[in-house]
N, C-alpha and C positions, 0 to 999 in steps of 0.2 A: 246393676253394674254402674259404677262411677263413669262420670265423663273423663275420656282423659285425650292429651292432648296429641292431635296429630302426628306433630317431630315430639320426642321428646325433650327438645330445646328449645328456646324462646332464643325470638329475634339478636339478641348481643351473644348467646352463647352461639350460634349459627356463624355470625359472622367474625366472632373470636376463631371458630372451627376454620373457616375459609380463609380468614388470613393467616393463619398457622400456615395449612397447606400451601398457603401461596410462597411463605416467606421459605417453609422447607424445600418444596420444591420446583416451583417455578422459578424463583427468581435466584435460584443457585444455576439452574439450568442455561439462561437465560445472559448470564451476568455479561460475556462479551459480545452482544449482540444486540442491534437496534434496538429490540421491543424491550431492551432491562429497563431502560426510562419510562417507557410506558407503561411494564407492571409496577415499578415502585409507585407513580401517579394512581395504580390501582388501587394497591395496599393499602396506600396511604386517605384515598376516598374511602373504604371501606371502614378505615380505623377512624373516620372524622365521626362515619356512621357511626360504629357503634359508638364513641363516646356522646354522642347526641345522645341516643338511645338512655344510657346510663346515668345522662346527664339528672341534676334535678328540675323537674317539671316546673316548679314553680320561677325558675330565673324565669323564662322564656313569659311565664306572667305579669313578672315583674316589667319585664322591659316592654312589653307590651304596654302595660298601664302608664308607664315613662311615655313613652311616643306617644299615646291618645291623647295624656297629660300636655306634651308638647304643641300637640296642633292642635288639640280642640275640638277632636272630632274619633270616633270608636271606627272600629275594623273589624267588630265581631270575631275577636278568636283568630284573626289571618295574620299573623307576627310578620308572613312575608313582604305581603300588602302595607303594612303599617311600615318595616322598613324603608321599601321603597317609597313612600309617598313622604316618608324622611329624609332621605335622600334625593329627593327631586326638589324640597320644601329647599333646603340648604343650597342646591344649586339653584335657583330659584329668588334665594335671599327673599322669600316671603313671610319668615319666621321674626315675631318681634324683637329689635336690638336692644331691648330695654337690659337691663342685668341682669334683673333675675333670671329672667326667659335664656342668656346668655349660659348664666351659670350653672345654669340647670342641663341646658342642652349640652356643653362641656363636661359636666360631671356623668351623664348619660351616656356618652361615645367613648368616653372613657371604660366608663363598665365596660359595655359593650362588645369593646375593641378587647376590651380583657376575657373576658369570657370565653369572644372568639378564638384567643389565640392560643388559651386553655384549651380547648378543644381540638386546635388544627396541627398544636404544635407542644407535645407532651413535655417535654424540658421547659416551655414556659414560665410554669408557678416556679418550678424550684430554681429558675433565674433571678426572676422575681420577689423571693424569698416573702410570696406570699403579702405582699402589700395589700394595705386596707381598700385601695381604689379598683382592686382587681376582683372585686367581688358585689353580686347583686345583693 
């Protein structure tokens, strides 16, 4: 006998299923009443999920190798770790002002911030119409 999988669904089709049901019926339910803002904040985590999920694996490698590139130092695979310790570098102003190191780190948050926003905010690209900066 084949192995087969516990749900018949993998992770993005699950959470495709649960925002469905959310968008059909909770949040019609819902709509004049306190908690409608707090399940759209639901939905909308959930849809950031699965677009993670579906995302392609290799951006998240890329920008990782960008930030180790930046400081000088690896994170073992922890992109969140490497974030923040970017974010601290930059508050910090411990990062070299030379240009290159500048332009690089500009060209970097740029992705970055594009990527993110591809992810959190679906209308995005197609505002964007797809600019060359908006991609790893």
């Amino acid at each position: 006998m084949a192995n087969s999988p516990l749900l018949p669904y993998g992770p993005a089709e699950l959470l495709e299923r649960a925002i469905e049901t959310l968008r059909a019926r909770a949040l019609p339910e819902l709509k004049e009443t306190p908690e409608h803002e707090a399940m759209l904040a639901a939905v909308h985590a959930l849809a950031i999920a699965q677009a993670e999920l579906s995302s392609d694996p290799a951006i998240m490698g890329r920008e990782l190798a960008e930030i180790e590139g930046l400081l000088g130092r690896t994170f073992d695979g922890d992109a969140i770790a490497a974030r923040r310790a970017l974010a601290d570098a930059i508050r910090a102003r411990t990062l070299p002002s030379d240009g290159p190191t500048q332009v690089r780190l500009r060209d970097h948050l740029l992705k970055a911030t594009a990527n993110r926003l591809r992810l959190t905010n679906a209308k995005y690209m197609t505002r964007r119409q797809r600019r060359a900066e908006s991609s790893y």
